[in-house]
C-alpha positions, 0 to 999 in steps of 0.5 A: 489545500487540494479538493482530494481529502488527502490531509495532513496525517495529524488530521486525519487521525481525529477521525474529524468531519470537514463540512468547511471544505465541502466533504463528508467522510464516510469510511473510505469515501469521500463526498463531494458537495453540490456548492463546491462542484459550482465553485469549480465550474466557475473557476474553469471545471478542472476539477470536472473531468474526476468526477464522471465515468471515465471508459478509458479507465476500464481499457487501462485496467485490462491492459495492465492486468495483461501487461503483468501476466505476460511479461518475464521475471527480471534478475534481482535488485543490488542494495538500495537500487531505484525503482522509479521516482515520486511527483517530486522526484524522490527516488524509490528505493529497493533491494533484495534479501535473502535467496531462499524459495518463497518470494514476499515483496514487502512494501513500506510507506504507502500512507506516509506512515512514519519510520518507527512503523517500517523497521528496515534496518532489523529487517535486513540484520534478520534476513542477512543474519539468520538462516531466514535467507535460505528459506525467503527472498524479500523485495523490500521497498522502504517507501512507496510515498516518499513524498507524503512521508517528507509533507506528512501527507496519508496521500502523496503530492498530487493530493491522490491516495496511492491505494486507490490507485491501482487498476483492479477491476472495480477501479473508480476514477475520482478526485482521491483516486486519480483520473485513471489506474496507475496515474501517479508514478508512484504507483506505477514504478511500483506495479511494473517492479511486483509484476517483474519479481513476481511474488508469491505473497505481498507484505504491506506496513500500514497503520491504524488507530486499532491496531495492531492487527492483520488483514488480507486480500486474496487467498491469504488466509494460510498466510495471516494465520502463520504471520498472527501466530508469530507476532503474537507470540511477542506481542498478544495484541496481535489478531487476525480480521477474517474478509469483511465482505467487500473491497476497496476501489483501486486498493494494492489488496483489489488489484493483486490480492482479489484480481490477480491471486496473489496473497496479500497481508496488511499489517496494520501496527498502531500508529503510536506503537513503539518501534521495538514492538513493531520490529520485533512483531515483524521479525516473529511473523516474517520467522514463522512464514519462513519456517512453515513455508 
């Protein structure tokens, strides 16, 4: 088991503290003890070099916020094309539905989250089969960790959690968050492909144990309220989290939402939710955003 906190996801979902492993959790951080840093240095410092400010860090993160403005849309993806491949070489895979002016890149699996809670399959029968595709044309990526979806890890097989490893400008390298931004493949296969198709507004499925609810970053508000208004049109669980006043370090929401301008919806389902709830909230919210767009 890694000093990252990247546990199994059945863990993790207690909410349990882990003082036998040297960590206390606090929200999004991770504390590292003092003993645990001695047993390190004593078995060679690997683990040393996370944990210090890192200038390289701050270069990475100007020259892949440049790289993503300067460089040129490409042609649309067939069905099921690979992106790029995991720390395990599992294939990213994704596709492109529908033709129609709002682009949204809609991105599954970034925390290992389980099948029922990414509904592809009714995604790409509402796309192909309804006048939807005339209005949007959706990248889907059906798992951004596919390799924590295989272990049933929330980070992906280098013990680092993929949405702290983004270079936004408050990114901070850490055991959890990786040496640099956009050290692990995952993320960036991910971030050389958004930055070619160039969204006008980035869908992610998550979860959480509140859920089901819908946050955003950047100026997503119009957005969430559109989405909201459908999915709680199915399902009256549905509700919109205004902006909590604070960012997460080297989250997907930091680097494209708040750094770059590009609205980003985080759709929280409950982790327990039925996939027919889930896929029919998604359906009327995907719906609504196409019809007022």
């Amino acid at each position: 088991m890694a000093l990252s906190g990247c546990l199994d996801r059945r863990y993790i979902r207690t909410g349990a503290r882990r003082p036998w492993l040297g960590f206390d959790d606090e929200g999004d951080k991770t504390h590292l003890k003092p003993w645990v840093l001695v047993i390190a240095f004593l078995a060679g410092g690997a683990v040393v070099p996370f944990l210090g400010p890192d200038s390289s860090s701050a270069r990475s993160v100007s020259a892949a916020v440049a790289d993503f403005v300067n460089r040129p849309g490409e042609d649309g993806l067939g069905g099921g094309a690979g992106i790029g491949r995991s720390v395990e070489g599992r294939t990213l895979k994704a596709e492109d539905l529908g033709h129609g002016p709002l682009r949204v890149y809609v991105v599954g699996g970034v925390h290992g989250e389980p099948p029922a809670l990414r509904p592809l399959g009714e995604l790409r029968s509402l796309m192909k089969g309804s006048s939807i595709a005339s209005q949007m044309t959706v990248r889907l990526l059906e798992d951004l960790n596919p390799d924590g979806t295989a272990r049933g890890l929330f980070c992906n097989a280098n013990q680092v959690d993929i949405d702290r490893n983004f270079p936004s400008k408050d990114f901070k390298p850490s055991l959890r968050h990786g040496l640099s931004p956009l050290s692990e493949p995952e993320t960036e296969a991910f971030w050389r492909d958004v930055r070619s198709f160039r969204p006008d507004l980035v869908v992610v499925l998550q979860s959480a144990m509140a859920g089901p609810f819908l946050d955003g970053d950047g100026p997503s508000d119009a957005y969430g309220m559109q989405f909201v208004s459908g999915a709680s049109s199915v399902d009256d669980r549905w509700t919109l989290l205004g902006d909590e006043g604070y960012a997460f370090s080297g989250s997907m929401g930091s680097a494209l939402g708040n750094d770059l301008g590009i609205p980003v919806l985080n759709l929280r389902f409950r982790r327990d939710q039925d996939a027919k709830s889930v896929a029919e909230a998604l359906k009327a919210g995907l719906s609504t955003l196409a019809a007022r767009s």
